[in-house]
N, C-alpha and C positions, 0 to 999 in steps of 0.2 A: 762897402767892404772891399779888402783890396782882393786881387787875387794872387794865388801861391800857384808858381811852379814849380812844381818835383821829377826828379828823371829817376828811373830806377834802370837800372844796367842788366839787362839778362832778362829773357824770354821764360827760361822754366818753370814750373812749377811754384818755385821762390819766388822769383818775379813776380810772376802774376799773382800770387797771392798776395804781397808785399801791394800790387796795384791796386786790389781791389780792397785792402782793409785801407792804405791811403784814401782812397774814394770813399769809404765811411766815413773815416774819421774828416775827412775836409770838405765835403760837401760838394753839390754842383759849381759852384762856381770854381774850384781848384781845377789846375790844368796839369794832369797826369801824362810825361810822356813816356814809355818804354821803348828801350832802342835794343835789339837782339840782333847778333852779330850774323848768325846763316840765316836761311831761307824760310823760318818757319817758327810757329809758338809752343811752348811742351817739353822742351829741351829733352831730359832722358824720360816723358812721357810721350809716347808715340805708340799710336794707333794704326794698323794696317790692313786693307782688304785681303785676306786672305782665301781664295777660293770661297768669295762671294760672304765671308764673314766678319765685323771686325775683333782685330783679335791685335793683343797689346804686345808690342816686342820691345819693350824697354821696361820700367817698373811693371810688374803685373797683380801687383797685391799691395795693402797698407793696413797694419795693426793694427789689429779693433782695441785692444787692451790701452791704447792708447787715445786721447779724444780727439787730436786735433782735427785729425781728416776727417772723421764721422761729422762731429758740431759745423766744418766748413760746407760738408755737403750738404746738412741739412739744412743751412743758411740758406744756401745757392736754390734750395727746395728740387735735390734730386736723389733725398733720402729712397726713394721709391725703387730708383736703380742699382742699390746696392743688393750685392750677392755675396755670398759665400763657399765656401770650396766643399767639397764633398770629404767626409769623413775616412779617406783611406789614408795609409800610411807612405810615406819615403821607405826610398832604400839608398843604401851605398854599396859603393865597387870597392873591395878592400882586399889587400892580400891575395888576389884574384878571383874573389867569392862575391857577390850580390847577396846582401841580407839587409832586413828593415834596421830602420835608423832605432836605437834603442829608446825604449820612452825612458820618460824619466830622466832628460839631461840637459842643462843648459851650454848649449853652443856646442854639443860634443861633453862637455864633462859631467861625467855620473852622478845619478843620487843615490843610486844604488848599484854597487857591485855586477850584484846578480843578472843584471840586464844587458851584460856586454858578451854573455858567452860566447854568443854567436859572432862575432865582431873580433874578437879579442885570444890571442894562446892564453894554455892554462898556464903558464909561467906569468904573464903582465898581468891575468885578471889577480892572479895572488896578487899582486901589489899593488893592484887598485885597493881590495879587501883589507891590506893592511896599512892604507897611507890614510888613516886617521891616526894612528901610534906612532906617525913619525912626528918628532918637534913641531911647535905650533909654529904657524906661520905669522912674522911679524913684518907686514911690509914700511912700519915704520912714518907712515906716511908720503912712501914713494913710487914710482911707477914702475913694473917688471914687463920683461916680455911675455904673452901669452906662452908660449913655446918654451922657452926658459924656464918659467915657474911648473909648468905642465908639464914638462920631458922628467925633470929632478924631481915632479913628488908620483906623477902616476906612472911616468913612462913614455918610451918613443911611442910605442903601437896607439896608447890612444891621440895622440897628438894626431899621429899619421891618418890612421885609419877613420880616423871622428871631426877631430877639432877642426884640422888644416880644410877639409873636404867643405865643412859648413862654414869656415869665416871665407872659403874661398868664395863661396858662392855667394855671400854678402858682400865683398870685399876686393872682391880679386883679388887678395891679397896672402900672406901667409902670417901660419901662426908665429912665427918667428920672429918676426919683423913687426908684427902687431903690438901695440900696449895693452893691458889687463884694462885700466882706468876708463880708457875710453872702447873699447870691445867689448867688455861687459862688467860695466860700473854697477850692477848686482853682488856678482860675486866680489869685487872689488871692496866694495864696502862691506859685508857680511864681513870679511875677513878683518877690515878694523874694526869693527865689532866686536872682534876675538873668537870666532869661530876656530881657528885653527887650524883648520882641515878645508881641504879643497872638498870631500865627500860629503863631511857635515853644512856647510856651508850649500852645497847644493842641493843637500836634503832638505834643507831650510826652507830656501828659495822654490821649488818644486816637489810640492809636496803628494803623495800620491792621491789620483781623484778616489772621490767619493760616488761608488758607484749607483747610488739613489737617487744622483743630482744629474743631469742633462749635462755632454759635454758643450761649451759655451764656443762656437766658432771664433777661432784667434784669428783669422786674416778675410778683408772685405776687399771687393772689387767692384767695377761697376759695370752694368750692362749695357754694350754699345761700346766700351772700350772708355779707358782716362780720357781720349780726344773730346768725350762729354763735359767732363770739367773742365778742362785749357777751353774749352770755345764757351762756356758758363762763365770762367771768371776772366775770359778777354771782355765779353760781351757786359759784364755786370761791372767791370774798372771803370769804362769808358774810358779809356787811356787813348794817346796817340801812339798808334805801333808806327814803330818802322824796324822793317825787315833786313837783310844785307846790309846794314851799318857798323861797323866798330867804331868804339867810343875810344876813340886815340890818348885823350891826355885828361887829366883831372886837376885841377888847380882852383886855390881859396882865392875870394876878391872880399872885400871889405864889406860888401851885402848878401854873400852867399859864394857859389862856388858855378865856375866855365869851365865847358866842358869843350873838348872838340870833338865829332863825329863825321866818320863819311872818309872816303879815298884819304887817303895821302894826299893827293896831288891839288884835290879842291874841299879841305876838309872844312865845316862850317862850325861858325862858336853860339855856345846859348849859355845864358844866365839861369840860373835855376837857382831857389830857394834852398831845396834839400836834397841831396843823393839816397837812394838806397843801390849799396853795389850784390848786385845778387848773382856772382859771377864764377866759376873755377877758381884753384888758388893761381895757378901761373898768372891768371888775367887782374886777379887782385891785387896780387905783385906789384906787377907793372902800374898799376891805375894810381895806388897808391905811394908808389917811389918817391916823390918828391913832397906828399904833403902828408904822412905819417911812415918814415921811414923804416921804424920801428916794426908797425902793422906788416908793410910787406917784406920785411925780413923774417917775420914768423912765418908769413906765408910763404913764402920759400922754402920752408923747412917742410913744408907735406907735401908726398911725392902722389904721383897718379899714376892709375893704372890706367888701360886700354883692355876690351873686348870685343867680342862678336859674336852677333845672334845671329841663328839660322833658324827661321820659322819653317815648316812643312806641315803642306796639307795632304794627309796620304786618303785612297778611294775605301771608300766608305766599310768595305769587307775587311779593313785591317784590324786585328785584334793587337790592342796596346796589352803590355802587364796590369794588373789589379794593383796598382800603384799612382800615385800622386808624382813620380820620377823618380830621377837617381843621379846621385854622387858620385862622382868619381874621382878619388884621388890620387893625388899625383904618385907618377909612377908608374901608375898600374899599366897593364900592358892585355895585348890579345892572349889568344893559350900559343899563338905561332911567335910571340914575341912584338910583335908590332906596338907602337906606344898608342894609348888613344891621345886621339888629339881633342877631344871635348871635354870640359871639367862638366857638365849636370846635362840632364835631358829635364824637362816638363812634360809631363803624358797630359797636354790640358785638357784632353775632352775628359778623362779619367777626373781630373782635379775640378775642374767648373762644370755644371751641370746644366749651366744657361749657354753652352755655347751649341749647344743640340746635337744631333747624330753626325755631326763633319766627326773628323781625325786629324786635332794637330798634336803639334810637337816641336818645341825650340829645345835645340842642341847651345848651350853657350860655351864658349872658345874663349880662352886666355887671361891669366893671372898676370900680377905685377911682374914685372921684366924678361916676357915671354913677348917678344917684338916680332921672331920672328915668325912665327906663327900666327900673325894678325896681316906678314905683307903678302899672306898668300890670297891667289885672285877669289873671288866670289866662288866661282866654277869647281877650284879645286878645293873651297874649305866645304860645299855641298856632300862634293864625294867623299870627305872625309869623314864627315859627321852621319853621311849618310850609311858611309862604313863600317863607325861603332855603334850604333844603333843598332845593325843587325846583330854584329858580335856581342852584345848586352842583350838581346831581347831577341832575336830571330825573325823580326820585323826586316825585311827589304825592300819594300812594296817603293815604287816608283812615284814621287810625289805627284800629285796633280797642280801644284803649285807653290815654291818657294819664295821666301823674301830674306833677304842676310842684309840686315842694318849691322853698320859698325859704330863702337862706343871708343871714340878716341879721347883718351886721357879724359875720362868725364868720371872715373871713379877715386876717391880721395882715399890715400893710405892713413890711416888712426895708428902712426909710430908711438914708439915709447916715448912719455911724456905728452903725447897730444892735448891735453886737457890743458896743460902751462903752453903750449904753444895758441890754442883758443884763446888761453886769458889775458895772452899778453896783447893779442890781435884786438880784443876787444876792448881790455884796456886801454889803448891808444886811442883806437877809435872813439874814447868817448871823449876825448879832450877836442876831439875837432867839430863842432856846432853844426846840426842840422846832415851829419852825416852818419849812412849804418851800414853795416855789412848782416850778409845771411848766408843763409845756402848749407851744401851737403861739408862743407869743409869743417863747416865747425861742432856741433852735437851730437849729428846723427847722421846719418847717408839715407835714412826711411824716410818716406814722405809726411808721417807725421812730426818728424825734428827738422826738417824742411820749412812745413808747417809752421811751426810752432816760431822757428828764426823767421820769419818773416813776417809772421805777424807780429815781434818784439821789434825790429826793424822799421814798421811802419809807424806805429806806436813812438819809439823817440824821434821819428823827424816831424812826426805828427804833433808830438808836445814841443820840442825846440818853435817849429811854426807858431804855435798859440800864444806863445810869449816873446818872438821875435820882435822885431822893428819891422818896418818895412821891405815889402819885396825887393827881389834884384831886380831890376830897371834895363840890365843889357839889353842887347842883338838876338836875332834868333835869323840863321840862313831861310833858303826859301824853304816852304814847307809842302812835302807831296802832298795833295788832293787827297 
């Protein structure tokens, strides 16, 4: 048998899944490398000691309604470790009031009326209650702005006060600037359906429970923090890592595709079989410029946002709100005027019940094109966060331990039209042999569409191999130990 070498580009989540179904599907003798550009495996999974606990400050949850993540765990056999959140509700900062997040709503838009009172003036709830008699909505087969279609059928307030608050927190992003199609391809298609109505359509889709039946937990985590899975499916790829590399340039040869990796100054070339690029789009851009130009013009078209988490572990006497956390949307302000500077808090001791009697709490900081508020130091974004946190809750208590990770440009904007921007990226890419793209850029930003691109990713370079010719025959620099 001969053997196949595969590179897969990117460390996270993607990657390594992308690593470990290639090692299924090709067997031991396949020679898996992954090359990640910083210091470390997990990309926006990351695990952190916090006052003696671990506790996850980058993804901290994945959709059970969904299978990917659950079927991979139990693969991995660490179905054991999964958890689920405790049964309290969200709130949001709206209009400068804190009230729960209203049940009954996808993404922020109602299924029912009646559930916004709290949230909403009696002026805009009328118009929520009457935007089923407005014209049916025909989108024609095209993309709209979240915020656009949302401002003209229900209103500003609920955009402001609902919508913007919870895609920010998936998203970084806003509702304005977001597309329907790819933010919530639910309601998107209900609506060519011929629903008509944004309220009927969400009544549809969310329908109220049955109070006979058990509520079914919608979000899983695991015990001991994600770092369980990144060190489960480094350890089960059997891949070559290497750490501190960038992968400089990408280029097709007549047996496969060379890559370059490593400094500028002494970068080294390898022949490889199959690519999987499991990368950011700026970096898939660039990798792809010269040998699908196509692909990384689409990629260019989706912008990134940046944030920062602030983890705190406060002493053990602090009493958190009987809340799962809170929203904050933009705008809002202290009662002395002051802006907050944190868009969400997590109460997680309140929210996970596996993580024992500690007290944390991540504050996350900054939406898409809020730069400046991401170049402030460590130091002063604590005090900050630690400053609405009191003006939210009355909590001031003096951590006994912080950690503030920043998320630079790692979170993907889903603009209007994103879905023809994916198809055309992936389009391309199928014409180039033995090569895939994945990652949050294109489906989904949740670690189940993660998931799920990267297990399709492994999959055609894993079939392209089966029926190939022979391996690429190049060079390979020297190799660390």
């Amino acid at each position: 048998m001969t053997v196949r070498r595969v590179l897969v580009v990117g460390g996270g989540i993607t990657g390594l899944v992308a690593a470990h179904r290639l090692r299924v599907l090709l067997g031991e003798r396949a020679e898996i490398v992954l090359v990640e550009q910083s210091d470390r495996l997990g990309g926006k999974l990351r695990t952190v000691e916090l006052a003696g606990a671990a506790y996850d400050v980058g993804a901290e949850a994945f959709l059970l309604r969904r299978p990917e993540v659950a079927d991979l765990v139990a693969e991995l056999g660490l179905s054991d470790l999964v958890v689920s959140p405790a049964l309290v509700a969200s709130r949001v900062r709206a209009s400068g009031r804190t009230v729960p997040v209203p049940p009954r709503t996808l993404m922020g838009v109602p299924a029912a009326p009646e559930a916004l009172r709290e949230v909403l003036s009696p002026e805009a709830l009328r118009r929520v209650a009457n935007e089923p008699e407005l014209p049916p909505i025909d989108l024609a087969g095209a993309d709209v702005s979240v915020g656009r279609l949302l401002r003209g059928r229900l209103g500003d307030e609920v955009v402001d006060r609902l919508v913007d608050p919870l895609l920010g927190g998936v998203y970084a992003g806003r509702a304005d600037n977001l597309g329907l199609r790819a933010t919530m391809p639910q309601l998107a298609a209900a609506l060519d359906r011929g629903a008509g109505s944004l309220v009927r359509a969400t009544s549809d889709l969310v329908p109220p429970p049955d109070p006979r039946l058990p509520r079914p937990p919608v979000f899983g985590a695991l015990r001991g923090g994600f770092q369980v899975l990144v060190d489960r499916l480094a350890s089960a790829s059997r891949a070559r890592v290497r750490l501190g590399q960038p992968v400089r340039s990408l280029l097709r040869t007549e047996r496969g595709w060379r890559v370059e990796i490593g400094s500028a100054p002494r970068p080294e070339a390898m022949d490889v079989d199959g690519v999987v690029l499991a990368v950011p789009a700026p970096a898939a851009r660039r990798l792809l410029a010269d040998v699908a130009p196509a692909a990384a013009a689409a990629y260019g078209r989706v912008e990134v946002a940046s944030m920062v988490v602030v983890a705190m572990a406060l002493p053990a006497d602090t009493r958190l709100p009987e809340s799962s956390g809170v929203l904050v949307a933009e705008g809002e302000r202290w009662a002395d005027g002051t802006p907050f500077t944190a868009k969400a808090f997590t109460f997680s001791s309140r929210k996970w019940g596996h993580l024992g009697d500690r007290v944390l709490v991540r504050g996350s900081v900054g939406r898409f094109g809020e730069a400046a508020a991401l170049r402030r130091d460590d130091g002063d974004l604590v005090r900050a966060v630690r400053a609405d946190l009191a003006e939210l809750t009355g909590v001031a208590a003096e951590p006994l331990d912080v950690a503030v990770v920043r998320w630079g440009g790692g979170l993907p904007q889903y603009g209007v039209d994103h879905v023809d921007v994916v198809a055309a990226i992936e389009e391309t890419v199928s014409h180039q042999p033995g090569l895939a793209v994945a990652g949050a850029t294109l489906h989904g930003v949740g670690l189940p569409a993660c998931v799920a691109t990267a297990d399709a990713a492994a999959r055609r370079v894993a079939a392209h191999l089966s029926t190939s010719a022979a391996p690429a025959s190049g060079t390979m620099g020297p190799w660390p130990a």
